[in-house]
C-alpha positions in Angstrom: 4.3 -105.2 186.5 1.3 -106.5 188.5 1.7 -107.3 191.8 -0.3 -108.8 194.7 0.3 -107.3 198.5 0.1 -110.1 201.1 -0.8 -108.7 204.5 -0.2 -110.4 208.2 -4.0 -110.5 209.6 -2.4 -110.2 212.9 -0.9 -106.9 212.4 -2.5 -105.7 209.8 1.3 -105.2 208.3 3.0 -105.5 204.9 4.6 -108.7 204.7 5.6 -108.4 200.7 4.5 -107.4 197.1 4.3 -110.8 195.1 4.6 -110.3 191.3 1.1 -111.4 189.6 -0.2 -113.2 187.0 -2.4 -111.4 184.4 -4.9 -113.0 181.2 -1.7 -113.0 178.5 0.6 -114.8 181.7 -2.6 -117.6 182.4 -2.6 -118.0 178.2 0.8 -118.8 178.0 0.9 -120.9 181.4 -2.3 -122.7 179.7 -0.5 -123.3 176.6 2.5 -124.4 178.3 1.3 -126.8 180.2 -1.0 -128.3 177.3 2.1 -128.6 175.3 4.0 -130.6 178.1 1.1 -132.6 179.7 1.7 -135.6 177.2 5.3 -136.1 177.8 4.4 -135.8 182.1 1.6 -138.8 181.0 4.5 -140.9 179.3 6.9 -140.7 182.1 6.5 -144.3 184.3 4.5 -144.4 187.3 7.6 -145.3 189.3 9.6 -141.3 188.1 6.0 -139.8 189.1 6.1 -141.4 192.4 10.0 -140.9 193.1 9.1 -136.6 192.4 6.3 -137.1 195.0 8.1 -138.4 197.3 10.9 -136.3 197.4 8.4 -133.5 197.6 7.7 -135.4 200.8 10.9 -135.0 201.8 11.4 -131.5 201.3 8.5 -130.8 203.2 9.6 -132.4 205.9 13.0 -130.6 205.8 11.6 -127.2 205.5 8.9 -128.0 208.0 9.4 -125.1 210.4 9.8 -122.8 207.4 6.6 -123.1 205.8 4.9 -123.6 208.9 6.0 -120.0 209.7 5.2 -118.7 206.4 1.7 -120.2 206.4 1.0 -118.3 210.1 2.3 -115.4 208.8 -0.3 -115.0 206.0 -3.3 -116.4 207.1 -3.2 -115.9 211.2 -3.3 -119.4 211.8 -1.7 -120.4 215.1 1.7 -122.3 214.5 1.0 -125.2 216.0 -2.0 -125.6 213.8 0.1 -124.9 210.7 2.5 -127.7 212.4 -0.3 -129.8 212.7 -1.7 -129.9 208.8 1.5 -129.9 207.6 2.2 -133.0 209.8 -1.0 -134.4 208.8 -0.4 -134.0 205.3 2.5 -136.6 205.5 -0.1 -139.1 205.6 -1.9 -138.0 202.8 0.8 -138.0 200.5 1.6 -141.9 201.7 -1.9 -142.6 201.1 -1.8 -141.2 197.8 1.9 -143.1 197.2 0.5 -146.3 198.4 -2.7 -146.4 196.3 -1.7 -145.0 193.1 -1.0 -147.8 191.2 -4.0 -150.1 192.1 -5.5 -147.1 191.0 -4.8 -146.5 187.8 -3.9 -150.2 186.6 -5.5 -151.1 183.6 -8.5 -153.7 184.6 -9.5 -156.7 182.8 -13.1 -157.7 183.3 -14.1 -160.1 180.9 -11.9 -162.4 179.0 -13.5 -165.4 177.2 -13.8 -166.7 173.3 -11.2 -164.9 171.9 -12.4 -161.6 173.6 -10.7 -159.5 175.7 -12.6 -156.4 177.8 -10.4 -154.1 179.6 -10.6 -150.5 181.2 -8.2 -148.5 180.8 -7.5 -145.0 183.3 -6.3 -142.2 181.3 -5.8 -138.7 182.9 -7.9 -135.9 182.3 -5.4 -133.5 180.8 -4.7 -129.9 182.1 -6.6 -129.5 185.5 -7.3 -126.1 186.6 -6.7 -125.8 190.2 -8.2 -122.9 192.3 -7.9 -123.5 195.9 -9.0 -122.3 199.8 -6.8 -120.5 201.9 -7.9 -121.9 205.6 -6.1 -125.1 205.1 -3.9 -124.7 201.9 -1.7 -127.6 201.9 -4.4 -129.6 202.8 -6.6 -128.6 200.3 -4.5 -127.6 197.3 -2.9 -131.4 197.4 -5.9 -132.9 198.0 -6.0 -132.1 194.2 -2.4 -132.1 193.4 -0.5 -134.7 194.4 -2.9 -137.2 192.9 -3.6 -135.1 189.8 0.4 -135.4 189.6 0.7 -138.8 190.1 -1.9 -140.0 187.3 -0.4 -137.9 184.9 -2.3 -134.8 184.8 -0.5 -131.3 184.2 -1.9 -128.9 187.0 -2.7 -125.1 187.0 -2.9 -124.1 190.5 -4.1 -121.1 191.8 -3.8 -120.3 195.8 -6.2 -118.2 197.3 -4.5 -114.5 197.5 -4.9 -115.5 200.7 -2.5 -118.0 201.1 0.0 -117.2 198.2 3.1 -117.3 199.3 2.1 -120.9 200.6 1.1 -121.6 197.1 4.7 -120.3 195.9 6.1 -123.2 198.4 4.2 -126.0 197.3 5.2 -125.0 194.0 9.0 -124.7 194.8 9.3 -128.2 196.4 7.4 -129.7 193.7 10.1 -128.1 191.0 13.0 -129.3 193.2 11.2 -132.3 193.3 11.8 -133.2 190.3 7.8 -131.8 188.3 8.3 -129.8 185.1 7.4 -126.3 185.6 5.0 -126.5 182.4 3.5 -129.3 184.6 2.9 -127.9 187.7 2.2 -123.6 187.0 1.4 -121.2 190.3 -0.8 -118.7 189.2 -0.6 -116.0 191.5 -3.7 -113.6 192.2 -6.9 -112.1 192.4 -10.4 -113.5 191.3 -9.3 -112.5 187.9 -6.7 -114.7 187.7 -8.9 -117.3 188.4 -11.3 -115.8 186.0 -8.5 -115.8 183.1 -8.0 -119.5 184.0 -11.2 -120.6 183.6 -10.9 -119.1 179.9 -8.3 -121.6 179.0 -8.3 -125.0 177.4 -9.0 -127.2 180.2 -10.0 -130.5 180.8 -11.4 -130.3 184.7 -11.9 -127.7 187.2 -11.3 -128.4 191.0 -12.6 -125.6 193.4 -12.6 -125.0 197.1 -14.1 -121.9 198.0 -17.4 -120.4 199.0 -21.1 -121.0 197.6 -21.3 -118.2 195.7 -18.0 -118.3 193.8 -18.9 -121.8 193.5 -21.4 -120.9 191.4 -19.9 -118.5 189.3 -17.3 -120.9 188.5 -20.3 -123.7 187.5 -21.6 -121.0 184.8 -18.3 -119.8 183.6 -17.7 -123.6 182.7 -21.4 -124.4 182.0 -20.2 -124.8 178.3 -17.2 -126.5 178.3 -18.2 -130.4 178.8 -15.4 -130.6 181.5 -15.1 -132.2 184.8 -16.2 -129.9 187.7 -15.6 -130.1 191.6 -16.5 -127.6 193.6 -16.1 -128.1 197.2 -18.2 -125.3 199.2 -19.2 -124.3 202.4 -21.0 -126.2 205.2 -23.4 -125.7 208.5 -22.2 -128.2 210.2 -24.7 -129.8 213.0 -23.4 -131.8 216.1 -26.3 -133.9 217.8 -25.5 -134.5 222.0 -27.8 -137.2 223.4 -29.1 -137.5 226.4 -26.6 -140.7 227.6 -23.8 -138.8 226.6 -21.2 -137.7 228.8 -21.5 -133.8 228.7 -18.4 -132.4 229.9 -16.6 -134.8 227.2 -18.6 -133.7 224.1 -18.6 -129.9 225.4 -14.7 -130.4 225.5 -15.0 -132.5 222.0 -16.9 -129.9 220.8 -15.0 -126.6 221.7 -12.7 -127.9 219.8 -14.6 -128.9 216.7 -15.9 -125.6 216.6 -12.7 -123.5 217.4 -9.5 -124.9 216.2 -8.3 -123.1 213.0 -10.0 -120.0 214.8 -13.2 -121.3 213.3 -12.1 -121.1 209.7 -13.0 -124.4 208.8 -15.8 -126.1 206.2 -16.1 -128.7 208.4 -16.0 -126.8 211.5 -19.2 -127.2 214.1 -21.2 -124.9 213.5 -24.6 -126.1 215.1 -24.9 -127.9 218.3 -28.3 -129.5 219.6 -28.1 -130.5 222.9 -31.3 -132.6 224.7 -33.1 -131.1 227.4 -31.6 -133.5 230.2 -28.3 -132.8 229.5 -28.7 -129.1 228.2 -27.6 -126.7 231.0 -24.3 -129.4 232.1 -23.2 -129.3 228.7 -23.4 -125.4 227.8 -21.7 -125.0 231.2 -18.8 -127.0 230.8 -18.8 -125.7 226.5 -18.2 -122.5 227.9 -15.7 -122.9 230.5 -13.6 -125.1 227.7 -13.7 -121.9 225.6 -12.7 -119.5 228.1 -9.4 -121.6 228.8 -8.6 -121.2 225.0 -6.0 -118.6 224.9 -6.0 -116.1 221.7 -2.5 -114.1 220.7 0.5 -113.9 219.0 -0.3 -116.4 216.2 3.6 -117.5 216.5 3.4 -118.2 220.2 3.3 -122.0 221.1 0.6 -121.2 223.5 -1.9 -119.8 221.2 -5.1 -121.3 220.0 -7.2 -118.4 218.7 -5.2 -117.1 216.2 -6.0 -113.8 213.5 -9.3 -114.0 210.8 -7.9 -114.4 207.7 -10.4 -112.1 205.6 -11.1 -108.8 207.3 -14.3 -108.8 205.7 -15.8 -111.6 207.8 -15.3 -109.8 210.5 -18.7 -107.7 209.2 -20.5 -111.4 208.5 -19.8 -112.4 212.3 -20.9 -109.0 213.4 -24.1 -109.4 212.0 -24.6 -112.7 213.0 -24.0 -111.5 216.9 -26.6 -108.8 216.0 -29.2 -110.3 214.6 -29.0 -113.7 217.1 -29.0 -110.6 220.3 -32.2 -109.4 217.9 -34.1 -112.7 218.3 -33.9 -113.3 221.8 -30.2 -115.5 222.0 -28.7 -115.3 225.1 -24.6 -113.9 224.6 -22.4 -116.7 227.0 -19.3 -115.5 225.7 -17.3 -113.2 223.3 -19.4 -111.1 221.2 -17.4 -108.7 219.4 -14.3 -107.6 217.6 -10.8 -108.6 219.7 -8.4 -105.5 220.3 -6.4 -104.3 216.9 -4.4 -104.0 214.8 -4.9 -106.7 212.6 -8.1 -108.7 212.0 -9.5 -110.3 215.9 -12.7 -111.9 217.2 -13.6 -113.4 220.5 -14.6 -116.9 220.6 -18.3 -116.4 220.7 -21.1 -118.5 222.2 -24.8 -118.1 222.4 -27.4 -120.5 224.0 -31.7 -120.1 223.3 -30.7 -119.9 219.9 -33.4 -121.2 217.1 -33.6 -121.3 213.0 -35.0 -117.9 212.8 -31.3 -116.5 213.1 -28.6 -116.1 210.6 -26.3 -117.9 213.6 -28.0 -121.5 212.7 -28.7 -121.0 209.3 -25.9 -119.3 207.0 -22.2 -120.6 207.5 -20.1 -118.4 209.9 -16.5 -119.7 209.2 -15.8 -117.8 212.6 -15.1 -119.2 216.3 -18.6 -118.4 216.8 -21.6 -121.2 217.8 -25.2 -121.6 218.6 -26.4 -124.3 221.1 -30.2 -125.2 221.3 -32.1 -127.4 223.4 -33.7 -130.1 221.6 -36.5 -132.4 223.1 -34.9 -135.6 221.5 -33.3 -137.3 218.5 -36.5 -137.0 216.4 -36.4 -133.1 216.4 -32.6 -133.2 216.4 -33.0 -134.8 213.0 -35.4 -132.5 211.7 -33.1 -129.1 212.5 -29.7 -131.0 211.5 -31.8 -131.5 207.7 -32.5 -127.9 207.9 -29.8 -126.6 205.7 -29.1 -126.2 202.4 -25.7 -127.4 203.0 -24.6 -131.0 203.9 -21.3 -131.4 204.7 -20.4 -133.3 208.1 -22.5 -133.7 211.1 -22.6 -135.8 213.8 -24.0 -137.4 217.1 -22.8 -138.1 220.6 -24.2 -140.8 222.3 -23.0 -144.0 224.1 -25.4 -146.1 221.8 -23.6 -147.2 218.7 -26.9 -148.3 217.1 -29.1 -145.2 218.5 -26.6 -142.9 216.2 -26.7 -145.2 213.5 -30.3 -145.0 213.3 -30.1 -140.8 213.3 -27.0 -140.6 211.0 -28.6 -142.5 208.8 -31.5 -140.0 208.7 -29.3 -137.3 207.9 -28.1 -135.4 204.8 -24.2 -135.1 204.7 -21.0 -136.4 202.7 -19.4 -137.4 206.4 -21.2 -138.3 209.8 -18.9 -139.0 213.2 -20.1 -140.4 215.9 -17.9 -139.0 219.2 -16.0 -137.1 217.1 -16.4 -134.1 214.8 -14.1 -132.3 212.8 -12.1 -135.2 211.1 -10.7 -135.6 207.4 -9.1 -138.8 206.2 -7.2 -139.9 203.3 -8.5 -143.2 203.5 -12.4 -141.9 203.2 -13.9 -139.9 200.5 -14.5 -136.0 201.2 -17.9 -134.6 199.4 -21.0 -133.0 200.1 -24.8 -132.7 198.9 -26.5 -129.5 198.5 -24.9 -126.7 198.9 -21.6 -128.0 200.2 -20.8 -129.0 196.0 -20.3 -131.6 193.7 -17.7 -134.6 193.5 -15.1 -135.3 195.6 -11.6 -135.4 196.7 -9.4 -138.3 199.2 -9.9 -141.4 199.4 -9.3 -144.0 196.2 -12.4 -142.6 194.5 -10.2 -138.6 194.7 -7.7 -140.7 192.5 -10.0 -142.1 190.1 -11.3 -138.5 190.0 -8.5 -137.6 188.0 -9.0 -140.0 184.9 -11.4 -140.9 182.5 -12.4 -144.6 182.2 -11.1 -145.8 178.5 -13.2 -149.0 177.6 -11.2 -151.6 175.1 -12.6 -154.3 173.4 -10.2 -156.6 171.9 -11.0 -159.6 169.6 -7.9 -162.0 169.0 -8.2 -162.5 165.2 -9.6 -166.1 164.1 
């Protein structure tokens, strides 16, 4: 039997041997879940909704549970793992409260004897490969309203975050979800390659660039729906009226919660000249307070890296910004073993010759460069081929609608970074994908527009 090993990146230990999926498994789950996808469609919008709900229910009994179990395999500090499964409450009322607006059938013209309506139908089967960093978050961003508009789901956690993917499923099964409905498929990439092989009617991705792209040319001739939501470099903008020692504190935090591990984490910070040396100062000191440890302490914000191979991508980021002349303010380097450790890292004279402002970290790593004003802030926030979030800190509403405006991204903040709603859509341009998830639009995502014309006969 195949079998997956899930480590603890904070020890570096054995936590269990999960049995795996392999192609003939993914064929049968496929065909499964074709076969029973109809029936799921058929079933009233009010038994849908009930099965979500008590889903909600169960994950607010087993909170504590699965917030231990999600720390466990992906070193994310347990109040964090509190926090988004907390916070995913609300996405799941969103989601309750909006479905069926969503998928009622519209009437748009009737006159004459003629009747226009449009109909939402759901896709089908929906393959389902998800992140790890946030993965209740992100693999029910796609769920729950796939679900709910009658879409049978193939869901494949990151082997990152597997076991978590094995609880989602659970509660969803006691819920009340077929199992040929809603399949965990656990595994490598070649599960998720074995997926992508199957009869499907959409593909929904979080993940990387590069497996992004894979994914877009294993599908290229299918004629299905694609989402792929990828990585970003995301730019903060401090003005010169802004209070420094509140958007350093802000911003500490935008770039360091979740130990960094975050699309939408900050990842570029241009500060203007006036305010430059008050605002590194009081970035810094806010990061030195942030205590890393024991990822199941209460007290601890810098919790494990999940992959042990990006501990080798923030190396040579540190490297090659030391190379070009960045000056080191904090952290640096690996944090004490076992298990998989960096030090919240911070560089100042930083510039777009380095691999720091350029490529995406997904560390608690961060450049800062001193910017002459908002028209060369503009210019470095648009160099990217990513555009994900950025934002601006200034006390001038207008003065940071003028530059968020000018800038390329899915999501702009203004005093505040590092923010998701349910209530706003969640996409990119460039590099950070295609599509979309949240928001009423990440319901519609999941049908397909059916356009009747009806003529009562004369």
């Amino acid at each position: 039997m195949t079998t997956l090993a899930v480590h603890n990146p904070a020890t570096g230990a054995k936590i269990t041997d999960l049995p795996a999926d392999n192609a003939v498994s993914v064929a049968a789950r496929a065909a499964a879940a074709r076969a029973a996808q109809p029936a799921w469609a058929a079933t009233p919008l009010a038994t849908r909704k009930a099965c979500i709900t008590q889903f909600r229910a169960g994950v607010v009994r087993d909170l504590e549970q699965l917030a231990a179990t999600m720390t466990r395999e992906t070193g994310k500090p347990i109040k964090m793992s509190r926090n988004e499964l907390n916070g995913l409450l609300g996405r799941i009322d969103f989601f309750l409260e909006e479905i069926e607006l969503s998928v009622a059938t519209e009437t748009v013209y009737d006159e004459g004897g003629m009747t226009e309506q449009i109909q939402h139908t759901p896709l089908g089967v929906v393959a389902n490969i998800s992140a790890w960093n946030y993965p209740w978050f992100v693999g029910c961003n796609v769920i729950i309203p796939a679900l709910l508009t009658g879409n049978a789901v193939l869901y494949k956690p990151s082997e990152y975050a597997a076991m978590t993917g094995l609880e989602i499923a659970r509660l969803l099964h006691e819920a009340g979800v077929p199992r040929d409905v809603m399949a965990c498929l656990i595994g490598t990439g070649e599960v998720g390659t074995a997926l992508l092989a199957q009869q499907i009617d959409g593909v929904f991705f979080t993940g990387s660039v590069a497996t992004g792209r894979k994914i877009a040319q294993a599908v290229s001739g299918k004629f299905i729906k694609l989402q792929l939501e990828l990585g970003g470099k995301d730019p903060t903008y401090v003005a010169d009226d802004a209070d420094p020692k509140a958007a350093a504190e802000s911003l500490a935090d935008g770039a360091m919660y979740n130990t960094g591990q975050s699309c939408c984490s900050v990842e570029r910070i241009y500060v203007h000249e006036a305010i430059h040396d008050a605002f590194v100062q009081h970035f810094v000191d806010t990061v030195k307070g942030f205590a890393a440890g024991d990822p199941m302490s209460d007290g601890t914000y810098i919790g494990a890296i999940t992959r042990a191979p990006q501990l080798d991508v923030l190396d040579a980021q540190v490297a090659d910004a030391k190379a070009r002349g960045a000056t080191l303010l904090a952290g640096g380097a690996r944090g004490a073993g076992p298990g998989n450790w960096y030090q919240p890292t911070v560089f100042s004279n930083v510039n777009h010759t380095m691999e720091l402002m350029k490529e995406e970290s997904f560390g608690p790593i961060i450049g800062i460069q001193k910017v002459s004003g908002d028209a060369e802030a503009v210019q470095l926030m648009n160099d990217t081929h990513y555009g994900l979030t950025a934002g601006v800190y200034t006390r001038d509403e207008a003065r940071a609608q003028r530059i968020l405006e000018k800038v390329n991204a899915g999501s702009v903040y203004w005093n505040c970074c590092d923010r998701v709603s349910p209530r706003l859509p969640w996409s990119g341009v460039g590099d950070s994908g295609v599509g979309l998830t949240l928001s009423t639009y990440g319901i519609d995502t999941f049908t397909r527009p059916k356009a009747w014309h009806l003529r009562q006969a004369g």
